[in-house]
C-alpha positions as CSV (number, residue, x, y, z in Angstrom):
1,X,0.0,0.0,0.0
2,X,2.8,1.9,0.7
3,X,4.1,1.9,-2.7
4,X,0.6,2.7,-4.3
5,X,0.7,6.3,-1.9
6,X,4.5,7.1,-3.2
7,X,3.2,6.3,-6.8
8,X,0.1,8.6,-6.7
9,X,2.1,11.1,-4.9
10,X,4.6,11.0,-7.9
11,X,2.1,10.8,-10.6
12,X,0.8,13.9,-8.6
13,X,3.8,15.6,-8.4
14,X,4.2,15.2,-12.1
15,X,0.9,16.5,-13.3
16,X,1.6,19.3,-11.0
17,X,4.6,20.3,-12.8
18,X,3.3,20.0,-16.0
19,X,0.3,22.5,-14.8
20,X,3.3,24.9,-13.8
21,X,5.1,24.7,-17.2
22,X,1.7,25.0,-19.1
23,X,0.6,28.4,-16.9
24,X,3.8,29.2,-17.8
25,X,3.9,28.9,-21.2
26,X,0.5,30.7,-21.2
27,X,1.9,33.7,-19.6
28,X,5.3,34.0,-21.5
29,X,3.3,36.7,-24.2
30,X,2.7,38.2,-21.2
31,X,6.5,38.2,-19.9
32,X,7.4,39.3,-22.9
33,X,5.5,42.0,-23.6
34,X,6.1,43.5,-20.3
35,X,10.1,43.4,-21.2
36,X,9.4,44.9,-24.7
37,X,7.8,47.6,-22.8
38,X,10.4,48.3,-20.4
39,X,13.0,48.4,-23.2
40,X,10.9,51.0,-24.7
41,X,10.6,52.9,-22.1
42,X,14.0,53.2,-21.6
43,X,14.8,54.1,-24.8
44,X,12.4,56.8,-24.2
45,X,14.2,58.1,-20.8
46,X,17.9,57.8,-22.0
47,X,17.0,59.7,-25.5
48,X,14.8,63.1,-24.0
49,X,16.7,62.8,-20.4
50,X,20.4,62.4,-21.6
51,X,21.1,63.0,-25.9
52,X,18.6,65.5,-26.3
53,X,19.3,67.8,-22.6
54,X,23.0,67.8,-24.0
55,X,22.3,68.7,-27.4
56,X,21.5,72.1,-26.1
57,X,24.6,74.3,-26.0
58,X,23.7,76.0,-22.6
59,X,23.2,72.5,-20.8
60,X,27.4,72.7,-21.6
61,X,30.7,74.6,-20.1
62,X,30.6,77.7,-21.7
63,X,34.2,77.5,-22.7
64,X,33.6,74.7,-24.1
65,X,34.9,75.0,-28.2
66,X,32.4,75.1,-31.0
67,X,34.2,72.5,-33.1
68,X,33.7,70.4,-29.6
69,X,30.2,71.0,-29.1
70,X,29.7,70.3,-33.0
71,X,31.4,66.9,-32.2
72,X,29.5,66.3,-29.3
73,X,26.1,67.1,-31.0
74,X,27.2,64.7,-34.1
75,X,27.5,62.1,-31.8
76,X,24.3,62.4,-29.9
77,X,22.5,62.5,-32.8
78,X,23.9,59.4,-33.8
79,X,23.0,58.2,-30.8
80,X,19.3,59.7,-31.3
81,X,19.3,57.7,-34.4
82,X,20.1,54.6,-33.0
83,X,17.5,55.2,-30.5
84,X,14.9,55.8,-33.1
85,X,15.8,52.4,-34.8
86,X,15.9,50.7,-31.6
87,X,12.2,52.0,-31.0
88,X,11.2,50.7,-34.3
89,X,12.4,46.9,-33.6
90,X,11.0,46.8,-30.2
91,X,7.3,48.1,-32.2
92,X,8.3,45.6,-34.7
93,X,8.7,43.0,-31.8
94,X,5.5,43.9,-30.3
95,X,3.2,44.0,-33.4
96,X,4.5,40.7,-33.6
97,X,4.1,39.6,-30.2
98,X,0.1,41.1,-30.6
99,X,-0.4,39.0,-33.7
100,X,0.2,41.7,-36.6
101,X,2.6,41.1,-39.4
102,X,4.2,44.6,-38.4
């Protein structure tokens, strides 16, 4: 009789797990969508709190050079750029994710 409990309780255990990994798997979209968001929104914070404060000229020393500044304002907006694209792949992702061809 013993053997019949630890083979239930097994059986149980089993059909426990597979419960898990199925809820799981149903909430994954959801997982996922939540980090598509996140990513989004910090490619939202870094490109208005951080490239675009310091493409403004004042937000700098103001012995700072032109040609510098010029630089510095080429690079940001490179790095605007890439955040733009980035934006576009995670909206890509989550169309996707939703069901759209995107």
């Amino acid at each position: 009789m013993d053997t019949w409990i630890l083979c239930t309780d097994e059986a149980h255990e089993m059909q426990s797990t597979e419960r898990r990994k199925a809820t799981d798997r149903r909430r994954e979209p959801e997982k996922i969508a939540g980090i598509l968001l996140s990513a989004l929104d910090m490619e939202d914070e870094i490109a208005h709190s951080v490239y675009r404060d310091y493409l403004n000229r004042k937000n700098w020393p103001a012995d700072l050079k032109d040609e510098t500044f010029e630089r510095i304002r080429e690079y940001l907006t490179t790095l605007l750029d890439d955040t733009d694209r980035h934006r576009k792949i995670i909206k890509h992702l989550q169309s996707k994710l939703d069901g759209n061809d995107g």
